[in-house]
N, C-alpha and C positions, 0 to 999 in steps of 0.2 A: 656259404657262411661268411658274415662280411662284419667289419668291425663300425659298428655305430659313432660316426661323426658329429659332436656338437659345434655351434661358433663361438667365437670371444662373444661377450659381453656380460659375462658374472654368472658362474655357474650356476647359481638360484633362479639364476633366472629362464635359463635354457629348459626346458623339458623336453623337446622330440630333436631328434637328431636331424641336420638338414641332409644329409646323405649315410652312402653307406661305402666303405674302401677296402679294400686288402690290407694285409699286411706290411706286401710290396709297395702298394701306393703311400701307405704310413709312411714308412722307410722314407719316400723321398719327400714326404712332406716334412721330415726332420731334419735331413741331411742339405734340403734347400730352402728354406724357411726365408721368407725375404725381411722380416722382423729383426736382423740381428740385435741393432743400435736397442731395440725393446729390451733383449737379453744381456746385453751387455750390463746395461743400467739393473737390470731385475739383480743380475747376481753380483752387484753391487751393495744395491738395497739390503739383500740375503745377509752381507756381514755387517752395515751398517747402520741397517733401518729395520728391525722384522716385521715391525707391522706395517707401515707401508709395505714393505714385500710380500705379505700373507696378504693385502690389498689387491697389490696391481696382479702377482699370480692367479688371484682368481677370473681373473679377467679375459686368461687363456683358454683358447680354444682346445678343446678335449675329445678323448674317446672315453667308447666302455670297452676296456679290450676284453674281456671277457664274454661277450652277449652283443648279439645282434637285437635289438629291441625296436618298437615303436615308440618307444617313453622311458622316462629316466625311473620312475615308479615301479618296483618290483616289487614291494611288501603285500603279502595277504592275497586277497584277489585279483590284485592288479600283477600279478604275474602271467595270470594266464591271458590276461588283455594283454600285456606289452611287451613281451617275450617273443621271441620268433625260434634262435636257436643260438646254440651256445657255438662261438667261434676255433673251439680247440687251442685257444691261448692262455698261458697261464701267466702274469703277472708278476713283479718283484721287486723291490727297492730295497736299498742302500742307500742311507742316510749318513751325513757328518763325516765324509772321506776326505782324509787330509789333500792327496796327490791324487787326483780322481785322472788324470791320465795314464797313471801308471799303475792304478787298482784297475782301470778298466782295458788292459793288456794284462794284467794276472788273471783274470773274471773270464779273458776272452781264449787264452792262453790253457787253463786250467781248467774251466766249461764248455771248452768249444763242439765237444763229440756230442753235446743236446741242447744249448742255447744258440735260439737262433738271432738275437736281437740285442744291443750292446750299446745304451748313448749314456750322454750325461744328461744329469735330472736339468729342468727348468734353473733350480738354486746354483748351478754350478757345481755345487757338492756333495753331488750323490749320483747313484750309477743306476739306472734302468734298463730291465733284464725280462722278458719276453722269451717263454718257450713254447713250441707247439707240439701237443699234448696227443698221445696214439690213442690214450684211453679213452673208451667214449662218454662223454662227461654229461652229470645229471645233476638234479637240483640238491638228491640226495648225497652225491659223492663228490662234488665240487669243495666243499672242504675240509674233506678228509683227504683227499690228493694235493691239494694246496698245502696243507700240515705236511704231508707225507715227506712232500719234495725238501720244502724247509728244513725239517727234521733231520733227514737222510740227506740229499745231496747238496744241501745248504750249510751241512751242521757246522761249518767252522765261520760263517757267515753273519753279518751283523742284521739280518733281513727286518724291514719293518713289518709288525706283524701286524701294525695295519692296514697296510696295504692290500687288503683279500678282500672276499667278500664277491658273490655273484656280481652287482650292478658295477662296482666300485669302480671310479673314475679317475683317467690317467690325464696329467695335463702335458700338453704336447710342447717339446722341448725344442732348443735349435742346435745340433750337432752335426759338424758338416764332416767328421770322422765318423759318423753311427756303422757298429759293424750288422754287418744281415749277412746270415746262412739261410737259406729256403730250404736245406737240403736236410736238416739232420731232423733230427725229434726225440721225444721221449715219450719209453711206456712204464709205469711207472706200477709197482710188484705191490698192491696196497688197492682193497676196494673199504668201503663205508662199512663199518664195526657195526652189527645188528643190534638196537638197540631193545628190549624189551620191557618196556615201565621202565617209572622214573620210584625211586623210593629213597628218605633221609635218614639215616638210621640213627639211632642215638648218640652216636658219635657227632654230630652235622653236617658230615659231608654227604654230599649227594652222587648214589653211585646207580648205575642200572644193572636191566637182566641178571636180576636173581634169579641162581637154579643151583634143584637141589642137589647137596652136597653129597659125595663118594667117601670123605673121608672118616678115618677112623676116629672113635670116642675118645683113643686113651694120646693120639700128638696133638688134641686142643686143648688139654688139659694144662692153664699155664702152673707158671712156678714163679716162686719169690727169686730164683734163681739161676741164671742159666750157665749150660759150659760154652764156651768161646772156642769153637771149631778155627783151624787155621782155612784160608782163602783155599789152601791144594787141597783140605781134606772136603771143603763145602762141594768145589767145582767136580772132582771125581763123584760124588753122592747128587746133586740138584740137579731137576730137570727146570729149565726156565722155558722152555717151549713144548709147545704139542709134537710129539713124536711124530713120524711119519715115514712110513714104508718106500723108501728110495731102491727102486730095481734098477736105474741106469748106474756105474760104476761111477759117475761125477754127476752128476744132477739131471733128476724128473721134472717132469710140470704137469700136473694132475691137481687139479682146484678143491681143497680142502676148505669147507665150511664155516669148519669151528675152530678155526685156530683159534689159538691163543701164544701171544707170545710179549717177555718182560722185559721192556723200553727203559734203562735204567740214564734221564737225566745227566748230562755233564758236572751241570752246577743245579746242587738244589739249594732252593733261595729260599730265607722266612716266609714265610705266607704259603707255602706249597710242601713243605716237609711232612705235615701229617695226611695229605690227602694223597701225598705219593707214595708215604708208605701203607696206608690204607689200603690204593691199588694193589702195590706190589704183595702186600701180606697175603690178598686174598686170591691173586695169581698162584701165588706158590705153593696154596695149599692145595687151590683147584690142581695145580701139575703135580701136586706130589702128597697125593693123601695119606700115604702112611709111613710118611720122611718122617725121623723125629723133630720135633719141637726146637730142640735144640740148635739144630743143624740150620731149622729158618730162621730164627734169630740171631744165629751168627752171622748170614747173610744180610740180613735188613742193617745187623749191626756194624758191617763192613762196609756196607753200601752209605752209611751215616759219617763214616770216617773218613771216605774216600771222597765222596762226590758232594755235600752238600758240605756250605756256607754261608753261614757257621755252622761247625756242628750241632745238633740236637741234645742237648744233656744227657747224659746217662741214665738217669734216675726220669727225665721224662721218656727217653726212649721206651724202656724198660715198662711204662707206664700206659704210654701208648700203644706196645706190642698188646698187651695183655689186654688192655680194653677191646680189641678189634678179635683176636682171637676166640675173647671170653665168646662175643656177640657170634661169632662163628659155631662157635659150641653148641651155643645155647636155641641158635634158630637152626642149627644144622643145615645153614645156605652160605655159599658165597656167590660173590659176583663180581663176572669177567666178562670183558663186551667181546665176542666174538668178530674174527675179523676173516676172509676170507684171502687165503693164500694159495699161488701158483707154483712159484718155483721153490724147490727145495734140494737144499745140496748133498752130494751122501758124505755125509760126517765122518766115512771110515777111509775117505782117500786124500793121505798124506801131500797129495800135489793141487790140494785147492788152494794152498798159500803161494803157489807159484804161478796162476793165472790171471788173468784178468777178471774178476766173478762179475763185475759191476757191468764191464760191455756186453758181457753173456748172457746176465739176468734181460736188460735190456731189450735183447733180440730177441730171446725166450717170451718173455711177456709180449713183445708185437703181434710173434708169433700165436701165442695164444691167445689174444684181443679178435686177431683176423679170425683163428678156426672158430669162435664164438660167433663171430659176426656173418660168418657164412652158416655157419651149421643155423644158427635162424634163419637166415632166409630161406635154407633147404629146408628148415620142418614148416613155415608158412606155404611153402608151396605145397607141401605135403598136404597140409592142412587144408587149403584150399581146395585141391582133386577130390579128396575124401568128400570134402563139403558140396561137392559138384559145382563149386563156383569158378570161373574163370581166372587163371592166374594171368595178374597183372602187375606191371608197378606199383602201383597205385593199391592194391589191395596187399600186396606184403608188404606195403607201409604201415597202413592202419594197423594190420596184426603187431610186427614188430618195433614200431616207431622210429626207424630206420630211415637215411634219409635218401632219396631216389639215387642218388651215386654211389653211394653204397653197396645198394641192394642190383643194379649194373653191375655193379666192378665185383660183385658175388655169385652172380644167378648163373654163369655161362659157362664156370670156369670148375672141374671137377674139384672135389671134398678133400682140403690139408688132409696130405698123409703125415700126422703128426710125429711118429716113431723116424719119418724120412728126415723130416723137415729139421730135430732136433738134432738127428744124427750132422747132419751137414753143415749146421751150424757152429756143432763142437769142434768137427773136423776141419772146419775157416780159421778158426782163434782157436785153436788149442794145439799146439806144436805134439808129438809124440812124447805118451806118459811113460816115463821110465816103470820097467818091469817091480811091482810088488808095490808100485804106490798107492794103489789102491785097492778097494778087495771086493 
């Protein structure tokens, strides 16, 4: 899997890549770029010309890092013409950094255990960031893992979020500091939220996978008035995620379906306050069907006061709970997009604030990426004997879509003992649990 090379000449104009490189080979094409005096002048321009500099940039020679292709074309049917395979790199930018040599020694400093790639942008001022990805990436879950990472390992981050996007195109920089790790990666604890129809509800926002609801008649019943639970007495009462039966004493990994679980924003901004509490309303009735009424309202209300900016009025608040719940009532459905979750930590041991959870999940998910990606290739082999057909490379591809290195680096080597594998993991990074920390 190889990163699609375009040349200078105006990126409209480019449509098929004249080769294809590595990453490694990337690397030196930025680190030795014989263009400097072009760069110089370009991030010149950047402060005092933008449009000539939105000009002459275009002009730069580019990749797709994302996708190996035949063509810059991916929309509609042209995917499956010009698609070959998805490179396992993910993408990133930072835009409008004051001191971009010493954001990018925080960036490299701070991210180093899973970014492998570190220069500055073309503009001089902004930072380009490249990781390579364990998860096996599809058309469908490409940006839902791209959010993920944003979200989570980016969240204190000024990320351009336009920067994403399967085809989306990087223009090649000249950084003769560019830092490269080959060595690290990331797996990343987050697959694509099962979507089921699309439906507008009266309200206007547009939500999916209605199913039917558990909860009881008499906590949708609103009121002209609620009691304002304190934050200690909400958190002891609310469930905000799908429960889940943890038998190791610090954390399992056994793939649950239908998670659900509630993403509460840092800053909620105008334009997105009633479709986030829409979300979150209808999460929390899905998690907690026979909570009182009360109890969610003081949460939606708490989460109004805390995190969004500006707050939401009172009297609209108030206004908008009761519209969303009425509609809850009344159709006796809500809707939660279900997401499918690996690791889970057991909530009952007091020494989870004293580890590292973040490098553990990490390893955990690798971990359980590979025992999936082997346990198919063993049931296509399976599959094939039963079928009487000759197992080959080549035919546990077709089945699994796997790609021949892969299904090598799987076929020879006996079945993750998963119960080992996790044990030994814990036992790497986890220093000895003081007695009674956990139960």
């Amino acid at each position: 899997m190889k990163i699609s090379y375009y040349n200078e000449g105006g990126i409209n104009l480019q449509k098929q890549p004249i080769k294809y490189i590595t990453l490694a080979e990337f690397v030196l094409l930025v680190k030795n770029n014989p263009n400097i005096g072009f760069y110089e002048n370009l991030r010149n321009l950047s402060i005092t010309d933008k449009e000539q500099y939105d000009k002459l940039k275009k002009t730069l020679p580019f990749i797709t890092p994302h996708v190996e292709t035949n063509g810059r074309r991916l929309s509609g049917d042209y995917f499956d013409i010009n698609f070959r395979s998805f490179t396992q790199l993910m993408y990133f930018d930072i835009d409008n950094v004051e001191n971009v040599q010493s954001e990018k020694e925080r960036i490299i400093n701070q991210y180093g255990d899973f970014v492998s790639f570190v220069c500055t942008s073309p503009s001089g001022r902004g930072i380009t960031i490249i990781i390579q990805i364990e998860n096996e990436l599809t058309k469908d879950n490409f940006e839902m893992i791209w959010s993920s990472i944003r979200i989570n390992e980016f969240k204190y981050e000024n990320i351009d979020t336009k920067a994403t996007g399967i085809g989306r195109t990087m223009f090649i920089s000249y950084d003769r500091d560019v830092y490269y790790n080959p060595d690290v990666t990331l797996a990343v604890d987050f697959t694509m939220d099962e979507k089921v129809g699309n439906h507008t509800n009266s309200l206007g926002v547009k939500i999916t996978n209605y199913i039917n609801s558990h909860i009881s008649n008499t906590n949708t019943i609103t009121r002209k008035k609620y009691r304002i639970y304190s934050i200690n007495e909400i958190l002891n009462t609310i469930v905000t995620s799908t429960p889940v039966d943890v038998d190791n004493e610090i954390v399992d990994v056994k793939e649950v379906v239908d998670y659900v679980s509630m993403y509460i924003p840092r800053n909620i901004v105008d334009g997105k306050k009633r479709s986030t509490y829409l979300i979150m309303i209808h999460q929390l009735f899905h998690l907690n069907p026979d909570l009182q009424i009360d109890i969610i309202y003081s949460y939606i209300w708490f989460i109004n006061n805390v995190f969004a900016n500006p707050r939401m009025e009172k009297s609209q608040l108030h206004r908008h709970f009761n519209d969303v719940v009425d509609e809850i009532h009344k159709t006796k459905m809500v809707s939660v997009n279900y997401r499918t979750r690996s690791i889970h930590w057991n909530k009952n041991c007091q020494f989870l604030d004293f580890i590292d959870k973040k490098t553990i999940a990490k390893r955990l998910v690798g971990l359980h990426t590979r025992y999936k990606n082997q346990n198919s290739v063993f049931e296509a082999i399976e599959r094939l004997g039963v079928e009487g057909k000759k197992v080959t490379n080549m035919a546990i591809k077709e089945i699994t879509g796997k790609d021949i290195k892969t299904i090598r680096n799987y076929r020879d080597k006996p079945l993750i003992d998963m119960e080992v594998e996790i044990k030994a993991i814990l036992d790497d990074l986890i220093p000895q649990i003081p007695q009674n920390m956990c139960a």
